[in-house]
Backbone bond lengths (Angstrom), bond angles and torsions (degrees), N, CA, C in turn:
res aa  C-N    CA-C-N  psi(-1)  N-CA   C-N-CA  omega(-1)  CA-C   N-CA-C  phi
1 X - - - 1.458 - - 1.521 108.62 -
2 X 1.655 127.49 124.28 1.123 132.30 161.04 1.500 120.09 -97.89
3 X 1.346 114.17 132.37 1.814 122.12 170.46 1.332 127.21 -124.80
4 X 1.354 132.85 93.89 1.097 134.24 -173.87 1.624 117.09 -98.72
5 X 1.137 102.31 141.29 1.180 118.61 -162.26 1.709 103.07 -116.66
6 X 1.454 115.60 126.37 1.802 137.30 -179.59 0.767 130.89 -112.37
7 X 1.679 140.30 88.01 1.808 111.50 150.08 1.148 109.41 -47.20
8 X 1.417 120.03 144.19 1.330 123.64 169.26 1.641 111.62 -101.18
9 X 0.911 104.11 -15.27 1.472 101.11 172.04 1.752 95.88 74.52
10 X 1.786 118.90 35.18 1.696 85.79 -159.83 2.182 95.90 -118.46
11 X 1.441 98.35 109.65 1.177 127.21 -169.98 1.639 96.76 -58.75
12 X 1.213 124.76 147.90 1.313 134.12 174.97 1.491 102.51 -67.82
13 X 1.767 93.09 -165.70 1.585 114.33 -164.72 1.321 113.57 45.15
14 X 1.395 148.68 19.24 1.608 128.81 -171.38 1.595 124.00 97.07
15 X 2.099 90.43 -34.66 1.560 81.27 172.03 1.444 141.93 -54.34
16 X 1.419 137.58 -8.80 1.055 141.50 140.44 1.785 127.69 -95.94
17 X 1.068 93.05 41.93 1.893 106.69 175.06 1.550 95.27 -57.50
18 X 1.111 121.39 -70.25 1.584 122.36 -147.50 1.444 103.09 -71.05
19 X 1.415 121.20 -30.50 1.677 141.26 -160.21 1.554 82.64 -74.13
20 X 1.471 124.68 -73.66 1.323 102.42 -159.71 1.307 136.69 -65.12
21 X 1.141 97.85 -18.00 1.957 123.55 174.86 1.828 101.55 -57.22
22 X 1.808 120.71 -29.94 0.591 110.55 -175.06 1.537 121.80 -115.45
23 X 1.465 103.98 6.17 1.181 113.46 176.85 2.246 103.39 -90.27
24 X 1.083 91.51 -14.61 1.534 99.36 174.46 1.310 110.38 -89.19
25 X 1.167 123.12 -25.32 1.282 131.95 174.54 1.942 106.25 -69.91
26 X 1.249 122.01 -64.81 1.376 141.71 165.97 1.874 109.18 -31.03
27 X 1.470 98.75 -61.74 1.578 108.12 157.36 1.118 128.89 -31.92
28 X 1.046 108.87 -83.73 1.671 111.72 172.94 1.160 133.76 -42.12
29 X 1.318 115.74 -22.29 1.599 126.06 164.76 1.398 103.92 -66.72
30 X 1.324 127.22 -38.94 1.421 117.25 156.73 1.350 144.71 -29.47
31 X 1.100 119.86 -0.62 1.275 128.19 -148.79 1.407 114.94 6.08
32 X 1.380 126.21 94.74 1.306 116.84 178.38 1.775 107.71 -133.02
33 X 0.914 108.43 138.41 1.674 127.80 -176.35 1.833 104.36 -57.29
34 X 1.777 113.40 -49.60 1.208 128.92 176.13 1.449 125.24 -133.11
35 X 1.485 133.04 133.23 1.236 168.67 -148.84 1.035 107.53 -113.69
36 X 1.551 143.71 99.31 1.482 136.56 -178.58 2.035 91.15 -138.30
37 X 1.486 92.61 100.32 1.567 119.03 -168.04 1.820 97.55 -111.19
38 X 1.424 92.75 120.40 1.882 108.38 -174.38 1.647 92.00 -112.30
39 X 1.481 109.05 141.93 1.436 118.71 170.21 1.542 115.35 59.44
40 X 1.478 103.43 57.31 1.628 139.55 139.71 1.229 104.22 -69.64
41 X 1.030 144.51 65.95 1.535 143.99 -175.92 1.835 118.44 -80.62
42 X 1.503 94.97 8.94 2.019 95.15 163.76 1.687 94.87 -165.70
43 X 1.074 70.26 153.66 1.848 98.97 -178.65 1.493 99.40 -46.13
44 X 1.358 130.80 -65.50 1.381 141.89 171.93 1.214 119.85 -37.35
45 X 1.159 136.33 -3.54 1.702 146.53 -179.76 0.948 70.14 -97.07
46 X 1.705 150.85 -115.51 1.257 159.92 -163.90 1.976 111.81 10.15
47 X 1.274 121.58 -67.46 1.180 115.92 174.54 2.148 110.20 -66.37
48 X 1.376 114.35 -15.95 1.155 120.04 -178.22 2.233 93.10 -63.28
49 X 1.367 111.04 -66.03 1.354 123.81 178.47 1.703 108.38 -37.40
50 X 1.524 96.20 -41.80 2.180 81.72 -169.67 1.553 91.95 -77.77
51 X 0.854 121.79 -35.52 1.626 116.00 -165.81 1.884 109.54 -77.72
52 X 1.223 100.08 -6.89 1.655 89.97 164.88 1.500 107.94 -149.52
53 X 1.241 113.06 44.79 1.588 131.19 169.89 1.411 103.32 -127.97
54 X 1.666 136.34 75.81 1.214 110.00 -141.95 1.954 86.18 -106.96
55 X 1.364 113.15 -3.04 1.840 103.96 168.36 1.221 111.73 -105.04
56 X 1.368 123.85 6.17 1.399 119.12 178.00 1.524 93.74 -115.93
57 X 1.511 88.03 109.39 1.793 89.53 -170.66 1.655 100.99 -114.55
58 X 1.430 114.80 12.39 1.774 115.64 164.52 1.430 131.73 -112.49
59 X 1.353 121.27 82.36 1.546 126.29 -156.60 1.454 104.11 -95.32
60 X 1.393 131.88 104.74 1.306 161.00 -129.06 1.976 106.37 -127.54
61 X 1.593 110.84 67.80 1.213 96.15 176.35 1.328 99.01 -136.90
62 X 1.707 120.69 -165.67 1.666 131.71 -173.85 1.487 82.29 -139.23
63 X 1.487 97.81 146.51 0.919 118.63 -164.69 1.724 116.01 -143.46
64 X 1.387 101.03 103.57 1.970 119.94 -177.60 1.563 111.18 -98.10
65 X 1.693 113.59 97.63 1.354 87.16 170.96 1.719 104.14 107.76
66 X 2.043 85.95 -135.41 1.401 107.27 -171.58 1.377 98.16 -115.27
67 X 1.462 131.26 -4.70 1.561 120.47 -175.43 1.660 91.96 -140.34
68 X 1.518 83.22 160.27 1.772 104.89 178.83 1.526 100.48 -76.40
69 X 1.332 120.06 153.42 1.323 133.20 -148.43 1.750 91.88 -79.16
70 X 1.008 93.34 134.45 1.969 94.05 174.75 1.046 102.14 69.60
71 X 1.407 132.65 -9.06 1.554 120.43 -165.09 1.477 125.90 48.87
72 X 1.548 90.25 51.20 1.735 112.30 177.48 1.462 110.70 -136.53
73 X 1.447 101.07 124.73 1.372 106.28 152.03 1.147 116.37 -128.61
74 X 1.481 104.41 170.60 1.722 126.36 -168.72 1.125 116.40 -126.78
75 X 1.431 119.20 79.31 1.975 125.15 171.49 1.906 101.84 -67.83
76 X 1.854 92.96 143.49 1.357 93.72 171.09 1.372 97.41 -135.36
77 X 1.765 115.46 -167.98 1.248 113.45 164.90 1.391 111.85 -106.73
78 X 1.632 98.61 -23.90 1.333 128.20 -179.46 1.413 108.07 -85.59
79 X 1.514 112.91 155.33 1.783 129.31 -167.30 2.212 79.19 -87.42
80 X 1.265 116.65 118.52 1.555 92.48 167.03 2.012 111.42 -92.91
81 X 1.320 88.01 160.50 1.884 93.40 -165.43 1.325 116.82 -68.21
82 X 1.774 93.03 -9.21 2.007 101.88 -168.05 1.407 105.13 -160.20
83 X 1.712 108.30 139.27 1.609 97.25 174.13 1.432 102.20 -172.66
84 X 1.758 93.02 125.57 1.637 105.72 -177.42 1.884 112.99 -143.99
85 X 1.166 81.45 135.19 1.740 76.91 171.94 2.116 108.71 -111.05
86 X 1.440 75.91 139.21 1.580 104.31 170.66 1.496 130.39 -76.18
87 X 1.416 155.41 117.75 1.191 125.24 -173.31 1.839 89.07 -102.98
88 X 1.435 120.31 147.37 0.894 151.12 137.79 1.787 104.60 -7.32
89 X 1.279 106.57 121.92 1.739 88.64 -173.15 1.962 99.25 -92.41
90 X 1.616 119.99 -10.46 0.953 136.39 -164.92 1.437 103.77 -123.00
91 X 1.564 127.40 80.55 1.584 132.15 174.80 1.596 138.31 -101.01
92 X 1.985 91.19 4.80 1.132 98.52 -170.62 1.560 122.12 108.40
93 X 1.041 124.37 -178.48 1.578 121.67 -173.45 2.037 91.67 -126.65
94 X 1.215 82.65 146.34 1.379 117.20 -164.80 1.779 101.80 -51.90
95 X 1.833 104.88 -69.53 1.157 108.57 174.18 2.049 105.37 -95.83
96 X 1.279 81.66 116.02 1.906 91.94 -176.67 1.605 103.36 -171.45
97 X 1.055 124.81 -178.96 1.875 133.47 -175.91 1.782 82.96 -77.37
98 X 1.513 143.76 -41.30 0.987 141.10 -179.90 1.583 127.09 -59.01
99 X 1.616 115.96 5.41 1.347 110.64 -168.27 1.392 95.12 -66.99
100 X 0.889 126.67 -63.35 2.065 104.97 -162.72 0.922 132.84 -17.03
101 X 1.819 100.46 -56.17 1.593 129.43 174.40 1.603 103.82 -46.87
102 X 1.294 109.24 -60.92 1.121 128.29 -168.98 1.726 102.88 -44.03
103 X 1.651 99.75 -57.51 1.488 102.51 -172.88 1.952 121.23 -77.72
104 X 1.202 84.42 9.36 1.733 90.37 -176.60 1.124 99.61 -108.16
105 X 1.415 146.05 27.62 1.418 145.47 150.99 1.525 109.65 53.34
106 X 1.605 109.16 47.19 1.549 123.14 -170.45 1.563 105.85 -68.85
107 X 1.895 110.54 134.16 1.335 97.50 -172.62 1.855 77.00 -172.23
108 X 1.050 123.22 -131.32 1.710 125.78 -153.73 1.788 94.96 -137.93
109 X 0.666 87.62 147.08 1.933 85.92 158.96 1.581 112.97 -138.33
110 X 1.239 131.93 124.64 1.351 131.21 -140.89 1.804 84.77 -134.36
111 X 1.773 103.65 121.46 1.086 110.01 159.58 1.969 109.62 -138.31
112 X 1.807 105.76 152.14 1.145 124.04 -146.17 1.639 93.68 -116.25
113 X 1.140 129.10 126.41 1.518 128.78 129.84 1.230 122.78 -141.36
114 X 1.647 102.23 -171.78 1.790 120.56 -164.23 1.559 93.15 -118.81
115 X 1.635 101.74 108.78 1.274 87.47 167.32 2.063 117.37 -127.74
116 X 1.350 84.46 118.24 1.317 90.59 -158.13 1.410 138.39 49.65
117 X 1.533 94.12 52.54 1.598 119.26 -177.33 1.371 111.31 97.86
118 X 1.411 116.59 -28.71 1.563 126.00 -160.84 2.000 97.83 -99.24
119 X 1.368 90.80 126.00 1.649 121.21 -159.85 2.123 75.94 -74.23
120 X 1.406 117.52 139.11 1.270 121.81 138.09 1.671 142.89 -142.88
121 X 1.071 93.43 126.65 1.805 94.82 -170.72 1.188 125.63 -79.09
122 X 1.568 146.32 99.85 1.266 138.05 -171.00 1.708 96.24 -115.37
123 X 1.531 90.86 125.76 1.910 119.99 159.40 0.947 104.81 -90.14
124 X 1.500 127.34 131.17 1.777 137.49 -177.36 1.425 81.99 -121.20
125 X 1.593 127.14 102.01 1.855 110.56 161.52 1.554 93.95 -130.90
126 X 1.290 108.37 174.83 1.224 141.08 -168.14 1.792 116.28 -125.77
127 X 1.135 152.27 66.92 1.216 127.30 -153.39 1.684 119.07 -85.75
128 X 1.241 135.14 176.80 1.633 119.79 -179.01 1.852 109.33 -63.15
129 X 1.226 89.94 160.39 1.569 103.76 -167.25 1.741 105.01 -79.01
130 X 1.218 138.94 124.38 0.993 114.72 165.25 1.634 125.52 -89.63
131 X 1.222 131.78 93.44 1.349 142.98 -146.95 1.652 114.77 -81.78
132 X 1.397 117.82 10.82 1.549 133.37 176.62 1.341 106.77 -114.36
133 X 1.629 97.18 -34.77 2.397 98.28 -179.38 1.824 95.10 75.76
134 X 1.404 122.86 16.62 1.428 120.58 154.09 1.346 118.50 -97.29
135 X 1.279 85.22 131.35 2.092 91.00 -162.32 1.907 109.44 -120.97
136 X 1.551 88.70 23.08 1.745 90.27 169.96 1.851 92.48 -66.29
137 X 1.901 79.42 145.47 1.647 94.74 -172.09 1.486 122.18 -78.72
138 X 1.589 96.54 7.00 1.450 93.75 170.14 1.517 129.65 -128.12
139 X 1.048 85.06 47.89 1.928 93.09 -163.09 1.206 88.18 -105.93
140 X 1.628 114.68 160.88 1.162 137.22 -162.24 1.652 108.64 -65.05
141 X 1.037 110.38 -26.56 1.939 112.29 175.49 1.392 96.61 -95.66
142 X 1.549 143.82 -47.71 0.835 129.67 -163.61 2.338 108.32 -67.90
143 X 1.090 87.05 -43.93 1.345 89.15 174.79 1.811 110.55 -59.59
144 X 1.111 133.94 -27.22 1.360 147.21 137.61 1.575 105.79 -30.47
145 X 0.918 129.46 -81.75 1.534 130.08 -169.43 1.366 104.87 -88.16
146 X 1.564 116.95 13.60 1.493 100.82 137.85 1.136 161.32 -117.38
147 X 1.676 95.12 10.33 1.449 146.55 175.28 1.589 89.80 -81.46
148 X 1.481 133.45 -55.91 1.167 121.03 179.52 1.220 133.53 -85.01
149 X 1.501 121.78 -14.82 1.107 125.50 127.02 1.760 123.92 -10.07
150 X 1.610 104.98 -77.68 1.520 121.21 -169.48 1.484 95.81 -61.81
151 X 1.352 124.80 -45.27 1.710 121.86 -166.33 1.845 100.63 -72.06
152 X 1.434 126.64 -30.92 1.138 116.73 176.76 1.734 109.20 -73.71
153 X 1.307 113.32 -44.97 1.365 112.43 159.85 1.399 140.68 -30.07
154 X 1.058 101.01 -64.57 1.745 119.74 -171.23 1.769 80.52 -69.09
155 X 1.475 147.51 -44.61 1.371 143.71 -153.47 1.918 106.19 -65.74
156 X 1.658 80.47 -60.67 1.251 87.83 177.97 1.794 127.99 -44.67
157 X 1.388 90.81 -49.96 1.743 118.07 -176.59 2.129 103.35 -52.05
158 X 1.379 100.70 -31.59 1.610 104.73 -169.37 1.522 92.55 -73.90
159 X 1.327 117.03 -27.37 1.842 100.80 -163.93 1.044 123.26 -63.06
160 X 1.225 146.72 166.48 1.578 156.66 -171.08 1.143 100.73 -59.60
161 X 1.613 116.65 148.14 1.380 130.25 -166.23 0.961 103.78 -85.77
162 X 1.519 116.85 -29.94 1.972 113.16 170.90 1.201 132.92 -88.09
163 X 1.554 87.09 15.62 1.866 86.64 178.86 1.623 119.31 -121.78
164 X 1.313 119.80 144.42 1.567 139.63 -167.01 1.717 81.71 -55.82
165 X 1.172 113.10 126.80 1.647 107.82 155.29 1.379 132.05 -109.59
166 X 0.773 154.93 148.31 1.988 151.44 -165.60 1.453 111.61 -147.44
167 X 1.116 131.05 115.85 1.591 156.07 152.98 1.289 114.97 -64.96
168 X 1.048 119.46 75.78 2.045 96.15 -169.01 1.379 105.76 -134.59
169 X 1.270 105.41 144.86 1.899 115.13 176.05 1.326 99.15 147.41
170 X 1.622 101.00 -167.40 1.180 108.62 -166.63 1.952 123.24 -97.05
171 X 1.302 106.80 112.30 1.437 109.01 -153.92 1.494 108.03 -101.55
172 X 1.364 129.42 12.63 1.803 138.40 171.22 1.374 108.03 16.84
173 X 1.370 99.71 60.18 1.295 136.53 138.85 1.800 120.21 -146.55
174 X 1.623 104.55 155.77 1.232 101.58 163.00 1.312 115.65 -87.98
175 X 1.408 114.99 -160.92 1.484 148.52 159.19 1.680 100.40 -70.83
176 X 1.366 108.93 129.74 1.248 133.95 170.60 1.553 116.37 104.93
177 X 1.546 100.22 -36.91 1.468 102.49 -173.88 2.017 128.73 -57.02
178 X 0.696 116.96 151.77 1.589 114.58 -174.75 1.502 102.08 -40.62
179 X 1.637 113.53 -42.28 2.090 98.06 -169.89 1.938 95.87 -55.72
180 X 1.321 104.90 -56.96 1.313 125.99 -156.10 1.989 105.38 -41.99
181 X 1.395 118.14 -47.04 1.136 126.95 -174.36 1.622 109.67 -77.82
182 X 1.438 116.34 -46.75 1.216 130.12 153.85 1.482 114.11 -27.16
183 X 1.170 112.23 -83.79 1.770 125.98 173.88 1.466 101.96 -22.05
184 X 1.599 101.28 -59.10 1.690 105.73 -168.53 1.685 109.18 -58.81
185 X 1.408 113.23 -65.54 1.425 129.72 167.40 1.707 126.38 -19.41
186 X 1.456 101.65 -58.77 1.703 123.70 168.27 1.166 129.95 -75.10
187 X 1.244 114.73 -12.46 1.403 122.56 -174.80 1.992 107.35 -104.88
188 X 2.012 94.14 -51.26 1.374 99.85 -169.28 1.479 105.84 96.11
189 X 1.505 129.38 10.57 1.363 122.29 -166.42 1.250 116.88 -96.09
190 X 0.976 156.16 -150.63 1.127 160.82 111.86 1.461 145.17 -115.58
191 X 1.531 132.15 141.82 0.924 126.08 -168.37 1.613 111.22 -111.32
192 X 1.508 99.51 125.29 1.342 130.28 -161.34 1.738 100.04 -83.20
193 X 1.451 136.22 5.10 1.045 126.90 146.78 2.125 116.74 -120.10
194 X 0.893 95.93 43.70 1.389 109.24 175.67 1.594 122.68 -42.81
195 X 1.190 109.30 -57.03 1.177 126.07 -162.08 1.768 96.13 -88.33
196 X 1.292 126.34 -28.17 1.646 136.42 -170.19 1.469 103.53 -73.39
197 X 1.925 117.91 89.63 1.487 120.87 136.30 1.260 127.80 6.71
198 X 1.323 112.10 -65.33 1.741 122.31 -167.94 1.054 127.83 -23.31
199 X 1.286 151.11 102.59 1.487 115.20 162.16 1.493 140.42 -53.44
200 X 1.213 130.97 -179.46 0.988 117.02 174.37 1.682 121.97 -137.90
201 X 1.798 100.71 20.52 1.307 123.11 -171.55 1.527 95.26 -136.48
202 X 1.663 96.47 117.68 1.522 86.86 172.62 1.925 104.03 -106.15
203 X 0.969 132.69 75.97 1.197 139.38 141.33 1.931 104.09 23.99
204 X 1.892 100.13 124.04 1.629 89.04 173.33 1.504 114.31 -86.51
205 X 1.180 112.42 -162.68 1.431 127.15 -174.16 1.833 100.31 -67.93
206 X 1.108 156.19 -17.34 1.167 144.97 139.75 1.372 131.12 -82.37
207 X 1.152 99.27 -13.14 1.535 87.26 -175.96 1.716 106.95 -91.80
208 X 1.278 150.44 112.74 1.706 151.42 130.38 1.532 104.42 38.38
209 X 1.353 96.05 125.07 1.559 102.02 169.73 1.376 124.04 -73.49
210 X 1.745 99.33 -14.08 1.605 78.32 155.95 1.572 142.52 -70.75
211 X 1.151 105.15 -7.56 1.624 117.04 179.15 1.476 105.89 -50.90
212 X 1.434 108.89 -12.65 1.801 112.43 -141.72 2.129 78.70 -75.53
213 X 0.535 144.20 129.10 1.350 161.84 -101.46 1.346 140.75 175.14
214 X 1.345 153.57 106.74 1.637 133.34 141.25 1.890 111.17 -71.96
215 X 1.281 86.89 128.30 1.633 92.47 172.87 1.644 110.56 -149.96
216 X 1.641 109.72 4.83 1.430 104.84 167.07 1.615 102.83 -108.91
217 X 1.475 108.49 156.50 1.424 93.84 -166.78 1.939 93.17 -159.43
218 X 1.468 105.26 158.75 1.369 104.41 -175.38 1.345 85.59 -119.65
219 X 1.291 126.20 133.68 1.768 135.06 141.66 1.317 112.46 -99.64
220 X 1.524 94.14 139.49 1.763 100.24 -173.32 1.389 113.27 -126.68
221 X 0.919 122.95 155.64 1.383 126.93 173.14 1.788 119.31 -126.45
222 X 1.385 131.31 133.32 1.448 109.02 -174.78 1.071 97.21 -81.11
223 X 1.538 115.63 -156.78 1.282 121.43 163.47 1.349 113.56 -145.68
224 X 1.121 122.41 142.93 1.621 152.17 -115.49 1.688 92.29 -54.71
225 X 1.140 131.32 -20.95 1.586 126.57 -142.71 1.487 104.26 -150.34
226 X 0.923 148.00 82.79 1.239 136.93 174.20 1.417 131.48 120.25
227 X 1.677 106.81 21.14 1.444 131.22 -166.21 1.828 92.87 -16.70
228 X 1.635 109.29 165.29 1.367 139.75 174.04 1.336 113.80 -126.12
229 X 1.344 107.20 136.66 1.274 113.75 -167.06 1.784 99.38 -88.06
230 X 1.387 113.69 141.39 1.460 115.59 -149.00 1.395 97.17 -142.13
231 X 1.178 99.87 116.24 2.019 116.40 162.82 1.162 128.13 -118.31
232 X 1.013 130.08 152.74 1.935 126.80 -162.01 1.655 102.26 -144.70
233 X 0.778 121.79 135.27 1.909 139.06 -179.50 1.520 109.26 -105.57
234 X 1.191 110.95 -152.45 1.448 126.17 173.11 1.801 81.10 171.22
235 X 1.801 111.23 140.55 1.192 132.64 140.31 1.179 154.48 -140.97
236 X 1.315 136.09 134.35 1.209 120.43 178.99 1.314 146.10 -72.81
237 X 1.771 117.12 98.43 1.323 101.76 -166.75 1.223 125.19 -100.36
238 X 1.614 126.37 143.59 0.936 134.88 -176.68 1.609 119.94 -123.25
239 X 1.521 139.74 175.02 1.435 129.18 162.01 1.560 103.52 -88.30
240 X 1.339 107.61 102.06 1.397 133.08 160.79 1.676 112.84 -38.54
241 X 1.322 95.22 -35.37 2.339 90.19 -173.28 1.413 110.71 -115.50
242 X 1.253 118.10 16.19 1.463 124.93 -163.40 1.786 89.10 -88.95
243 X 1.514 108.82 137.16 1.431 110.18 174.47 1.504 122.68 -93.47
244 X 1.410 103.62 -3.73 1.379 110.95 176.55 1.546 114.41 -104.75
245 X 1.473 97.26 139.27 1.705 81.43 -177.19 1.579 136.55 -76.36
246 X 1.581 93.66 10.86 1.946 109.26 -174.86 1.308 83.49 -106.88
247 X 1.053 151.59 -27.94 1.806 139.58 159.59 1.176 122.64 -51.61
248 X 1.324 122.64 -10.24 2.017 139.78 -171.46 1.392 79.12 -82.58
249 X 1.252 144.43 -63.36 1.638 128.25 -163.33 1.285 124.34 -62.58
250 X 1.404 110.35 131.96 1.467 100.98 -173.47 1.978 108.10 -126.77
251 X 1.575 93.21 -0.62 1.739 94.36 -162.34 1.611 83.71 -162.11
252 X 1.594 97.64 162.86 1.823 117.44 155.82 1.695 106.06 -94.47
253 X 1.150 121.52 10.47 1.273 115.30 -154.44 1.770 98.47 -138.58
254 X 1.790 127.55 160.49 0.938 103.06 176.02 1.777 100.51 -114.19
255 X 1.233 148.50 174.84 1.485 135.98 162.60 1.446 134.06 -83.99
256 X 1.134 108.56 101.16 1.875 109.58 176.15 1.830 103.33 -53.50
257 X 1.134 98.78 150.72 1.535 145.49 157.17 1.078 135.36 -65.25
258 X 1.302 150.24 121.67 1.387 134.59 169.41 1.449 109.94 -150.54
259 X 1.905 110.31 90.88 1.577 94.69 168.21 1.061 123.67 -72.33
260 X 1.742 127.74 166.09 1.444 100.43 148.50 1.772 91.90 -142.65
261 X 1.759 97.84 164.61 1.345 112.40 179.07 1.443 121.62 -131.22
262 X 1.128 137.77 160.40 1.406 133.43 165.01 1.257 103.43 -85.27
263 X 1.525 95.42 142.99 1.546 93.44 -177.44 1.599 111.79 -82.16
């Protein structure tokens, strides 16, 4: 079973109409079983995904309004057995640098299948952006993503003891910082690219190379009986047939990996 996990980078109003058509297109060459796509930011990206997701025929989101809840969806190939999204009981204050977050009803989206006997749990979340890249653990965003931190935690921790569990998306934080160790700590999970340098944010033409970054991340959990043998990537995607070279971009972000196998 493969699960890849996306910022899509996909900006409201239409401005990324054509981008996502082709970032689903790019996908699918992936061969991947599951699709866990962050920053769908309108309902209308959504019919863009069925029309160029043509084996992932189960698109798994909540829906407030004019955008899918959190601005997450979940393509499968598979029908999954269960699927609910959570909002965040902690999203921030309404009027703050956090309204977006705030207004994108950020929370988890949790989808379930059986694959070939083997129970699996996939979390699609998104957490608030931290828009300074200061990650003292007590600042007003960081205390934000560490309240959601604990609510993705304690979620994960409730699931069935026999089932593979996965945390994955984009969490704006790195590795080391207080959310990041926390996450690990509260949950008990682990992250299957730990040791991997890479970033996983490629930063645009204004923003500091320090941004250059990991901030999407998979936490896993086995399950009680029958561990899975577990590998994790990082890639860079781009539009492969585009003749222009400002058409090669398809994201700010690059997409993690997640095989898994029976042992």
């Amino acid at each position: 079973m493969r699960i890849i996990s996306f910022n899509t980078f996909g900006l409201p109003n239409y401005v990324s109409w054509r981008r996502i058509a082709d970032i689903a297109t790019e996908v699918t060459n992936l061969d991947a079983d599951v699709l866990c796509f962050q920053e769908i930011q309108q309902k209308a990206y959504i019919g863009q995904l069925k029309n160029h997701l043509p084996r992932h025929l189960h698109l798994s989101y909540g829906v407030e309004g004019h955008i899918p809840m959190g601005n997450l969806v979940t393509a499968s190939m598979q029908k999954p057995v269960r699927t609910e999204f959570k909002l965040f009981p902690n999203r921030g204050k309404k009027l703050s640098i956090g309204f977006a977050d705030w207004l994108s009803f950020k929370g988890y989206l949790l989808t379930e299948y059986d694959f070939s006997g083997q129970k699996v749990v996939v979390m699609n979340t998104h957490t608030n952006a931290n828009y300074m890249a200061k990650w003292d653990p007590e600042s007003p965003i960081s205390r934000i993503q560490r309240d959601q931190v604990a609510f993705l935690a304690e979620a994960g921790r409730s699931q069935a003891p026999d089932a593979f569990v996965v945390i994955c998306g984009d969490f704006n934080f790195p590795r080391g910082t207080r959310m990041y160790k926390e996450m690990i700590e509260k949950s008990g999970f682990f992250d299957p690219l730990a040791e991997d340098p890479r970033p996983t944010y490629q930063p645009i033409s204004l923003l500091e190379k320090s941004w250059s970054i990991p901030l999407d991340f998979f936490f896993c959990r086995q399950p009680m009986k029958h561990p899975l043998k577990v590998e994790a990537d990082i890639r860079t995607m781009v539009n492969q047939v585009s003749r222009f070279p400002y058409g090669h971009f398809l994201s700010d972000h690059f997409a993690i990996i997640l095989n898994l196998e029976k042992e």
